[in-house]
N, C-alpha and C positions, 0 to 999 in steps of 0.2 A: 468192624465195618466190612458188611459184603462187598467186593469189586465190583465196581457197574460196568459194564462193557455188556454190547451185541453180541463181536464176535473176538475171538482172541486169532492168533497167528505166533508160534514158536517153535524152537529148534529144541531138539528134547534128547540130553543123552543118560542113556540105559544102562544102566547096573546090575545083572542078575547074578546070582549065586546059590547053590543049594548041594549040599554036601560038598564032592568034590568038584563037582562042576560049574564052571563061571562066564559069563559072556559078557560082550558089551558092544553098544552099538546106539546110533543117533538116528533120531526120525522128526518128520516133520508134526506138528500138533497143530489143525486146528478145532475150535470149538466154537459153539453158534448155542448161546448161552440157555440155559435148562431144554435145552434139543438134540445137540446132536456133539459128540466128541467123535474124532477124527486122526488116525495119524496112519504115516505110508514113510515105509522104507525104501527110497528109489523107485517105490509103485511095484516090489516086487514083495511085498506086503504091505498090506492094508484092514486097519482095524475100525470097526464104524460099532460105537453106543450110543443108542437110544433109551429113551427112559421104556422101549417096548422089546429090546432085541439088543447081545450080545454077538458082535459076528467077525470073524478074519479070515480074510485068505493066505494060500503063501503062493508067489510062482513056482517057488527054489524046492518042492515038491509036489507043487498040483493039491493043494488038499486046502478044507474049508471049514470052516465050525460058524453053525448059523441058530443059536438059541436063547436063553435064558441067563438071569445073573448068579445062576450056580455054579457056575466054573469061577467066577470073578469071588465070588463069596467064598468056595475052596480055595484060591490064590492066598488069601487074607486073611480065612480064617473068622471071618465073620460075614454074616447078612447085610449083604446089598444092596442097593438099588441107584438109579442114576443120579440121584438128588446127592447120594452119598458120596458116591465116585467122583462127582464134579466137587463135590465138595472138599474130599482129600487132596484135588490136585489145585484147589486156588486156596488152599490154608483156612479153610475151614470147618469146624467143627462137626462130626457127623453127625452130632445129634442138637434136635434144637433145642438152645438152655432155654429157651422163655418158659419153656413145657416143664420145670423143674425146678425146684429147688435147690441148692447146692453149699457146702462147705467149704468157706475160701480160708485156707492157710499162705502164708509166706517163707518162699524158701529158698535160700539160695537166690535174691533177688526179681523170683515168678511167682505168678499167683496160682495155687495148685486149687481146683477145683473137684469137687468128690461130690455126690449125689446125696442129698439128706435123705432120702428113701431111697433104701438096698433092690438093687434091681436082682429076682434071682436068676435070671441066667448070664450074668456078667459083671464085672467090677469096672468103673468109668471112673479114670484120672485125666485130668484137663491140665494143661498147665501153659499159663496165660505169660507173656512178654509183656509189662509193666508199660514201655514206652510207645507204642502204638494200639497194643492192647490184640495184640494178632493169637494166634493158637501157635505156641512153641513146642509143645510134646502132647501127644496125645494116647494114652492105654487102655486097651481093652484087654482083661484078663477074665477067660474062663475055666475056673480051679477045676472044676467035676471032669473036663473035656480037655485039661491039660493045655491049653491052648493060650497064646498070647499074641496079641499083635500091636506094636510099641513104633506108632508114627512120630521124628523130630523133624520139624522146621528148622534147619543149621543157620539159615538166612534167607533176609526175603530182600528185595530190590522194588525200588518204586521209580514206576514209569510211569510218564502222562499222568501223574497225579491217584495211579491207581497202585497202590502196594499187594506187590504178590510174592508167593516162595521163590526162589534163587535156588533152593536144594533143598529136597526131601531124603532124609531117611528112613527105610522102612523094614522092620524087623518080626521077621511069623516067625511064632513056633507053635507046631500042632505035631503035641506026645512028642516022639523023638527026632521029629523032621523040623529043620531049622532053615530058612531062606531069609537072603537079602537083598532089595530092589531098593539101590536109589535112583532117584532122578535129578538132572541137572537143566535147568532152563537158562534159554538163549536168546536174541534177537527177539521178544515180546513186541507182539505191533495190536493193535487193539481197532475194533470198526473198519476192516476192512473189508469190500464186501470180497466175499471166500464164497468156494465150492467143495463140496463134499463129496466127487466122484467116488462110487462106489458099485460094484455090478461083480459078485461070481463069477466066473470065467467058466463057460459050457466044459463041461468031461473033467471035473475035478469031485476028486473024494471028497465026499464028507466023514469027518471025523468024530469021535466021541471022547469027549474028556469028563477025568470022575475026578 
C-alpha cells in the first residue's frame, strides 16, 4: 500500500561510510509528495530534489552542485529518477511490479520476488514482509559491472494510520568500492503545510562530481 500524504515533515539521522571513512549526522526532511524532497542541516546545508534537478549547497565551504540524477545514480549505483528516490525513502519498491511478472518463493518467513523475464542489465530480488505486505529487502545486482546495491527495511513505524520505514539500510558495492548509508527516521508529522526555502547563495563555487 502507497502512503497517501501531501506533505511529510521528519527528523532524519545519517549514517555514511566508505572505506576508512565514516560520518554521521541528523537533518531535517521534508517532502511535498511526487514534487519536491527537501532537507537542511542547521540551514548550513541544504538539499532540494526535483523530479527536474538534483542540487545542494554547503555554507561550511561556499560550494554548490546544481544538476542532474547522475551523481545520485553514481551514489547507488543504479539509474535514478525522483519517482525512485521518493520511492526508496517511503519503503517502496523502485520498480513498478504491475509492469511484470514475477517469481514468488517463501523464505525464511518473506516472500522473495524475482522477475519471470531476465532483465539484461540487472538482476531484481524483492522480498516482501508477509504481515503488512511492505518491501523488507530489496537487490539489485549487476554481474558484468560488478555492482550491487542491497536496500533492507529493519523496521517500519506506523503513524496516523500511514505505515513507513523507522530504518533503512543501504549497502553499494561498485567493483572494489564498498559504502554504507543508513537512515534513521524521527518525529514523522504528515499534511503540514511546509516550505521549501531554497536559493544558492551569490559567490559560491560550483562543483563537479563524477
Amino acid at each position: 500500500q502507497t502512503p497517501s500524504f501531501k506533505t511529510l515533515a521528519a527528523r532524519v539521522k545519517i549514517e555514511y561510510a566508505k572505506g576508512e571513512s565514516s560520518q554521521s549526522t541528523t537533518v531535517s526532511l521534508r517532502m511535498e509528495k511526487d514534487k519536491t524532497i527537501w532537507m537542511s542541516k542547521l540551514g548550513f546545508i541544504k538539499v532540494l530534489i526535483t523530479p527536474e534537478r538534483v542540487s545542494f549547497y554547503s555554507k561550511l565551504d561556499n560550494t554548490y552542485f546544481d544538476g542532474d540524477y547522475k551523481y545520485l545514480s553514481g551514489l547507488l549505483g543504479t539509474d535514478l529518477d525522483f519517482e525512485k528516490v521518493q520511492n526508496v525513502l517511503l519503503g517502496q519498491s523502485m520498480f513498478d511490479l504491475r509492469k511484470e511478472k514475477y517469481n514468488t518463493t517463501e523464505k525464511q518467513g518473506k516472500y522473495q520476488l524475482s522477475p519471470k523475464k531476465a532483465n539484461k542489465l540487472f538482476e531484481l530480488l524483492l522480498q516482501i514482509e508477509p504481515q503488512h505486505y511492505k518491501v523488507s529487502g530489496m537487490q539489485l545486482t549487476q554481474s558484468f559491472e560488478d555492482r550491487i546495491l542491497d536496500i533492507q527495511y529493519q523496521t517500519y513505524q506506523q503513524i496516523e494510520n500511514q505505515l513507513l520505514p523507522q530504518r533503512i539500510d543501504i549497502y553499494v558495492k561498485d567493483k572494489q568500492k564498498e559504502s554504507y548509508i543508513n537512515l534513521g527516521y524521527k518525529n514523522l508529522e504528515f499534511d503540514r503545510k511546509l516550505k521549501f526555502p531554497y536559493k544558492i547563495p551569490n559567490g559560491f563555487d560550483e562543483i563537479s562530481l563524477e
